[in-house]
N, C-alpha and C positions, 0 to 999 in steps of 0.2 A: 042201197040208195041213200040212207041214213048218212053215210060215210059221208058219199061225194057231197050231199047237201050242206054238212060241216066244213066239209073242206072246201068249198064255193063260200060259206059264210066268214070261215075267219080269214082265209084268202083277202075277199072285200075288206073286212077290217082292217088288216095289216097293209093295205095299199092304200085305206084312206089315212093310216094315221104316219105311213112315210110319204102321203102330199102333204099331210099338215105341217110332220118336220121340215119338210124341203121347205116349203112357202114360208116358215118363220127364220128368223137371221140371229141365228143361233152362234155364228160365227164373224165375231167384231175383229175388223184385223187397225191396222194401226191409223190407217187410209180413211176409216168411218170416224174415226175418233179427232184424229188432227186434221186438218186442212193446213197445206203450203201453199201459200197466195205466187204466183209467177211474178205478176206485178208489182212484187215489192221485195222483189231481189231473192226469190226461194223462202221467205219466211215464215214458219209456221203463223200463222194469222188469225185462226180458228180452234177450237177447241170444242167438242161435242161433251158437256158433261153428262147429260144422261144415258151417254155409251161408256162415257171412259170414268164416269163414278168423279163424286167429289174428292176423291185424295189420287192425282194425276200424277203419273209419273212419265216427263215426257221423253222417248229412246233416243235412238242415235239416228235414225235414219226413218222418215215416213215414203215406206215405196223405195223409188232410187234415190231418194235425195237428201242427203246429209241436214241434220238442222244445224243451220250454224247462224240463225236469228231467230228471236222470237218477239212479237208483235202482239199484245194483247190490250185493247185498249176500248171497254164496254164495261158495263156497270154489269153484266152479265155473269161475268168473272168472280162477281163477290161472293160466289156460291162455291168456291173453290174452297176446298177443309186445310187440303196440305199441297204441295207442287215441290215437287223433284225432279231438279235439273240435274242430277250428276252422271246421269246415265251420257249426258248428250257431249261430249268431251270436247268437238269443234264448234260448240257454243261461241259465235265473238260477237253478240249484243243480245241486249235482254229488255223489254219494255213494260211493265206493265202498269194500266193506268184506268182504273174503277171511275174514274168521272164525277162520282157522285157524292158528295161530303156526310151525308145521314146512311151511306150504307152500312150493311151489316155483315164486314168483309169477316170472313173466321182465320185468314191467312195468320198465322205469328210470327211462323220463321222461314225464313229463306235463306240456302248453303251452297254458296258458289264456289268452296273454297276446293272442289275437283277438275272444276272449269279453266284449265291451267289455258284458254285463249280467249277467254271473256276479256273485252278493253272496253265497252262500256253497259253501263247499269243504268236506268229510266224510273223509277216507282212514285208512283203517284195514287193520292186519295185511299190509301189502304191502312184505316186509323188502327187495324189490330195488327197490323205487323209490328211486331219489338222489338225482334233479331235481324242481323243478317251478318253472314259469313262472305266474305270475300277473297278474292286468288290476290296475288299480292302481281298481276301483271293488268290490274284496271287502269283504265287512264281515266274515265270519267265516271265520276258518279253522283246520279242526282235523283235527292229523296223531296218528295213534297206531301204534305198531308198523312204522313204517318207517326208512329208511336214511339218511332227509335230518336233515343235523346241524345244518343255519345255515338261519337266512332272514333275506334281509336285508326288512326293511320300509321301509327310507328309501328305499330303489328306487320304493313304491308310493305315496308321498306325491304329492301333487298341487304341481307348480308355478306 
């Protein structure tokens, strides 16, 4: 009798503690982490940092759909530590713009230089950025509010 009463008792345990796993989201896929807005041509739009952590690396693909723009434009954002873009290969715009002049952006650098279909770059109001790498196939590029003092552009000329 002893037996079955154990084996009835940890039974219960082990069924209450795989509803507690089931019921927690244990399993972040890429879909929790990014949002692709429809409305503004498939572009990632969103970003969940406290799923996808401050150092974001964002893929090639969220769900079916290829990121081939990114759109990030919230003071939100300045909680971001690092952002890698090289994963995402049909990248061909990039926007990002903190809004806010007193933030407290930790971004430094940004490397676009795998991004061989990036044709335009956006950055705005991100006073700790002080790098950025570029593909040498940009058409436009426009920095405001940040820390970068030079760019060289004969680096991006084509030989």
């Amino acid at each position: 009798m002893k037996r079955i009463k154990y084996k009835i008792e940890i039974s219960a345990i082990l069924l209450s503690i795989i509803v507690v796993l089931c019921g927690c989201n244990l399993f972040v896929t890429d879909e929790d982490k990014f949002y692709i807005d429809g409305n503004l041509d498939n572009s990632l739009s969103r970003i969940d940092i406290e799923k996808a952590g401050k150092d974001i690396s964002i893929p090639t693909k969220v769900g079916d759909i290829t990121v081939r723009k990114i759109y990030l434009a919230d003071p939100y954002y300045s909680k971001i530590d690092s952002l890698d873009v090289s994963k995402a290969k049909e990248l061909e715009s990039f926007k990002l713009v903190l809004y806010a002049e007193k933030n407290k952006s930790k971004l430094k650098k940004l490397d676009f230089s795998k991004n061989k279909k990036l044709r335009d770059i956006v950055i705005g109001q991100t006073k700790a950025l002080k790098n950025i790498k570029f593909n040498n196939k940009c058409e436009y590029i426009y920095l405001k509010g940040t820390s970068v003092k030079k760019v060289e552009l004969k680096k991006l000329e084509k030989s």
